[in-house]
N, C-alpha and C positions, 0 to 999 in steps of 0.2 A: 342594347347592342352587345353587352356581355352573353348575352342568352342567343344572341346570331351566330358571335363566335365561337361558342362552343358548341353550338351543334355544327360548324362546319369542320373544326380539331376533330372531332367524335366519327364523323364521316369519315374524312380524311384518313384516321388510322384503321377505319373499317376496309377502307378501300387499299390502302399498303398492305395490309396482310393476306387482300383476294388476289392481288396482281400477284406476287409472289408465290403464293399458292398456288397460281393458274401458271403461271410462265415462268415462275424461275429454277423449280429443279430440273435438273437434266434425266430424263426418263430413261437415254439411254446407256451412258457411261457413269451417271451417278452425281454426286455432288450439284453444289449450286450455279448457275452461270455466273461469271463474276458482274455482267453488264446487258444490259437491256438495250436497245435504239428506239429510238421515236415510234416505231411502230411497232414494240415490246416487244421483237424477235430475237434472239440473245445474240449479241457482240462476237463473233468467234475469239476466243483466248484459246491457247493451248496449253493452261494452269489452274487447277484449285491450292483455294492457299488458306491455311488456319483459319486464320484473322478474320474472315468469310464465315467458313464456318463458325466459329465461335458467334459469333455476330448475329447470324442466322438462326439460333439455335434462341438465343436473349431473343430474338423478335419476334418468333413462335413460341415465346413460353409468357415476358411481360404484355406481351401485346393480346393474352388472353381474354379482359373481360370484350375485344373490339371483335374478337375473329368465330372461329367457329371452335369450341374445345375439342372433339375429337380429329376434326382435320391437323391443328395447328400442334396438337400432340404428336401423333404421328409422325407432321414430319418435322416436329425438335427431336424426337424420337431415330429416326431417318438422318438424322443431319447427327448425332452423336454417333452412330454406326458406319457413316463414314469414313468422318474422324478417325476413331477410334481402329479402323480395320484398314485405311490410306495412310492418314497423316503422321502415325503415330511410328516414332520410333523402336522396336521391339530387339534393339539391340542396348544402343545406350539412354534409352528412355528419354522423355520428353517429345516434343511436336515437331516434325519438319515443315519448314519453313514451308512451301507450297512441293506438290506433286505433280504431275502431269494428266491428260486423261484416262489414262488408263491404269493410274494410281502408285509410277512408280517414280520415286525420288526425285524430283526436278531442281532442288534449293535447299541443299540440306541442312544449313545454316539450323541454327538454336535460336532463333530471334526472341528476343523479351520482348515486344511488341504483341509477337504470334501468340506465345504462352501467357500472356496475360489475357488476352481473349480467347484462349480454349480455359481458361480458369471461368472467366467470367461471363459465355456462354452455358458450364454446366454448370454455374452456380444455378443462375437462372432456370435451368429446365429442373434442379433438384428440388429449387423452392418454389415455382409455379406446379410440376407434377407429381411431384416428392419419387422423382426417379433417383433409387438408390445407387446404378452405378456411374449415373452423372455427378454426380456428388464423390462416388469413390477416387474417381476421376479428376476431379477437382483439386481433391484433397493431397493424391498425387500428383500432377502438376505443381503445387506450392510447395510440396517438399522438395522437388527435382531442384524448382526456382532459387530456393531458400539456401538448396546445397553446393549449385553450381555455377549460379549467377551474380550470387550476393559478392560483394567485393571488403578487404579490409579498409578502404579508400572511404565507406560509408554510404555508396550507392550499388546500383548493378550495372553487369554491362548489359550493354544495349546486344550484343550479340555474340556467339561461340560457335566453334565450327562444331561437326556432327559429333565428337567425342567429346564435345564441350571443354575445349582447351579456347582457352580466353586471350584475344592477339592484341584486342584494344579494349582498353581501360576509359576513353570518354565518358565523361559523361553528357548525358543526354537527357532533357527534360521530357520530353514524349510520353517514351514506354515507362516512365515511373509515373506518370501522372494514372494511365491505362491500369498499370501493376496497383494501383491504388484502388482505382475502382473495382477492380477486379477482386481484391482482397476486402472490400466492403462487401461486396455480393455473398461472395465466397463466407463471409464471418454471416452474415444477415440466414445465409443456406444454413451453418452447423455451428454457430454460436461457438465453436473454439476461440479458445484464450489468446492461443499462439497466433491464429490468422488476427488475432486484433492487435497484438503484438507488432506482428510486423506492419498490420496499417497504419500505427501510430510512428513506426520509424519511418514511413514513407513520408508522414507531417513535420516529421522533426527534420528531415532530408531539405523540405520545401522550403522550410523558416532556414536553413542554415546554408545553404545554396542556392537556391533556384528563386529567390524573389529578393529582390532591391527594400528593405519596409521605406526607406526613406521619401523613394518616389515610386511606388507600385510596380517598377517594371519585375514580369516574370522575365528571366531569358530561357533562352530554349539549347543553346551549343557550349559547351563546355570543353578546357584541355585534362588531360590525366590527373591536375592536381586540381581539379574541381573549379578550376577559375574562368570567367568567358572568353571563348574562343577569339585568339587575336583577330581574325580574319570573318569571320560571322558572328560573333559576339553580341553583335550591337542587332540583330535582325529579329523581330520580336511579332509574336504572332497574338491580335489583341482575342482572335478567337480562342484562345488559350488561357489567357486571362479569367474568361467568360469561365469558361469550365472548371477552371480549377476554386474558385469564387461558389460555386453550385457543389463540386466535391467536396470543397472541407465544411460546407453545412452540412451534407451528407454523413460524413465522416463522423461530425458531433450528433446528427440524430442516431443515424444508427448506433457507434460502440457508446454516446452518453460523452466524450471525448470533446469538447471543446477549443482544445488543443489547435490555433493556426487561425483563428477566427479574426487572432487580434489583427492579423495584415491583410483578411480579406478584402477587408471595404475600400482600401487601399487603391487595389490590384483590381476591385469593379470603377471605381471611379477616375481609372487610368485609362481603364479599357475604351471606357467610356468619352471621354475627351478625346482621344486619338486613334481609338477605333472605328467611332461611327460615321459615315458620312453624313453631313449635316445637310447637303444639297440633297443627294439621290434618296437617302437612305442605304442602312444596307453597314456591311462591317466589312472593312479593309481585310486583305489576308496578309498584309505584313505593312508593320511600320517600322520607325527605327526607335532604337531604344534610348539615342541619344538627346533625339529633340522631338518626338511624334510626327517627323515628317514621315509621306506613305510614300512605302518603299515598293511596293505591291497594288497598283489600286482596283485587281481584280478581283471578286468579293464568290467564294463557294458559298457551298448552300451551308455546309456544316458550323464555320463560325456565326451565321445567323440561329443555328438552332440553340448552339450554345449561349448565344445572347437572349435569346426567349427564356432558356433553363435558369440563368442568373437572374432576369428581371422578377420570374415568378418566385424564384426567394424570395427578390426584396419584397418583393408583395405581400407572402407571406408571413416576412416580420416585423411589417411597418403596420400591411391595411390602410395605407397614406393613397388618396384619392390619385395623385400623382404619378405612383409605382404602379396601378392600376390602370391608367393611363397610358404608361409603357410600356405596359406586355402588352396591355390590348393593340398596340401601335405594330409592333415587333412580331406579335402572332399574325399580325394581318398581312404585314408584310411577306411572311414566308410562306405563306398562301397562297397570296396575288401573284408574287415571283416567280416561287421558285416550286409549289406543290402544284402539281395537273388533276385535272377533273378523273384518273382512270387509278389517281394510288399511286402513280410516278412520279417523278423532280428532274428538278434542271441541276448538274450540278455546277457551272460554271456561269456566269456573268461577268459582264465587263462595269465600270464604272455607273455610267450610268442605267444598269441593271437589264444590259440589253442581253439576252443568250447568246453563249457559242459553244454551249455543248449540252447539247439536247437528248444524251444518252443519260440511264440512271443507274450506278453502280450499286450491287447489291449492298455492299457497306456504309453504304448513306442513308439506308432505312432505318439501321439503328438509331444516328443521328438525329433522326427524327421521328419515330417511335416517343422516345426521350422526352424532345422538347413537347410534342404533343400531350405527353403523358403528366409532365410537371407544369404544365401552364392552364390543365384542364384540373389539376391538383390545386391551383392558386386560385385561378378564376373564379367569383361568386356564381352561385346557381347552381 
């Protein structure tokens, strides 16, 4: 049965990188569409935005042993000249948040969000093509981050206006979890000291703010002085959990870093109690932080991916017939659901796993790229 599943993962990510390659650049203004409909004709938006591209770029560069090498070059290729000649600030440096189609300023916001995935986009195309100025790239980007975002407070902010003048000081679980990953790639691309540097201050961030060890909860909303947000504080997102649970094993494989490991299992087996549903299947998109009642019982496609990325650790470092048992469950699931026979998804369901939104955003391939890539890394065979 493990050998069924993984020839249909294996498919699966073959067919996400053809769909995209077929229909989602825009031939004739450029950039990615942000959205597909049911009959993969592109969503009209009148926006390209980073975070797209960066995204785009990672799923044409890791998603290489699935696709074709000289198409999926090309267009990471394509998609970092975009970037680079759109999104790109050529005043006060760094990435505008989204542009319009015709490429000029639409958002011009400094989003940590956005710059974490134009980082860990050309991480990915540096070390799947060994493109040097994706990588140049990069490495700028982390210095902009490092110089204009970092805060004395011990985090970043989550965003600065175009001259990178900083209004609000929140903190924000999100964009540091992404800044993380990003700075894993990014170190994995150019083995620099300082990008592991700062990924480790991103663990230390985790353990001293942004997770409860007593009872797993990560939160997500924070006030100026790092503490949760009186008024959303308590709203917790278990696909988050998932992910960050699968980052800091990452973390420890890639820098050797061990560092955050001790409150993982914590944080998966909280997830896990109060994030899954036990009837439908499937992972809540918000519970509460106070007692695990769901606050949200609408379930994306993306916190199932990340619950597939967490199980194939545990699988990984158990090999317990059990954890084996649970990815094979969890990868089936996001299959059956949520992945379509042409390379597309669903991203929206309702509780009992029924669609109501039959479009697929370019930014959910990553998502699933991902979990494909690490539950076909776990899986025997």
């Amino acid at each position: 049965m493990s050998d069924d599943l993984r020839a249909r993962l294996e498919a699966h990510a073959g067919r996400l990188l053809d769909l995209w390659a077929r229909k989602g650049w825009d031939e004739v203004r450029g950039g990615w569409h942000e959205r597909l409909g049911p009959d993969r004709a592109p969503v009209p938006v009148d926006f390209r935005r980073v975070m797209v591209a960066g995204r785009m770029m990672f799923l044409f560069s890791a998603g290489r042993p699935f696709g074709e090498p000289g198409r999926d070059r090309a267009l990471a290729r394509r998609t970092l000249e975009f970037a680079r000649d759109r999104l790109r600030d050529p005043v006060h440096g760094g990435w505008w948040f989204k542009v319009d189609l015709d490429g000029r300023p639409a958002d011009r916001t400094k989003d940590l969000y956005g710059h974490a995935f134009a980082i860990f986009g050309l991480s990915a195309a540096a070390l799947a093509w060994g493109d040097a100025e994706a990588r140049d790239l990069a490495l700028e980007t982390f210095e902009v981050v490092e110089r204009r975002l970092r805060l004395a407070e011990g985090w970043y902010a989550a965003a600065a206006r175009e001259d990178w003048t900083v209004d609000d000081r929140r903190l924000l679980q999100n964009p540091h979890m992404h800044l993380l990953e990003a700075y894993l790639a990014l170190f994995e691309a150019t083995g620099e000291a300082r990008v592991r540097a700062a990924a480790r201050g991103l663990v230390d961030l985790f353990e001293a703010r942004l997770l409860d060890p007593a009872t797993g909860v990560l939160r997500e909303f924070f006030d100026e002085q790092g503490r949760p947000d009186p008024e959303v504080g308590d709203v917790v997102e278990p696909g988050h959990h998932f992910e960050w649970f699968w980052l800091l094993h990452r973390h420890a494989e890639v820098t050797g870093d061990r560092q955050g490991l001790a409150h993982a299992d914590a944080m998966f087996h909280r997830a896990r109690r109060d994030g899954l549903d036990p009837a439908h299947g499937g992972v809540y998109d918000q519970v509460s932080a106070r007692d695990g009642q769901v606050l949200k019982a609408t379930k994306r496609c993306w916190p199932l991916t990340e619950c597939v990325k967490a199980h194939a650790v545990m699988l990984r470092r158990t090999g317990a017939q059990g954890d084996l048992e649970a990815l094979r469950a969890q990868g089936r699931l996001l299959l059956d659901v949520y992945l379509r026979p042409d390379g597309g998804s669903v991203e929206h369901v309702d509780r009992a796993l029924r669609p109501f939104d039959a479009t697929t955003p370019a930014s959910t391939g990553y998502h699933v790229l991902l979990a494909l890539l690490e539950a076909l890394r776990a899986l025997p065979g």
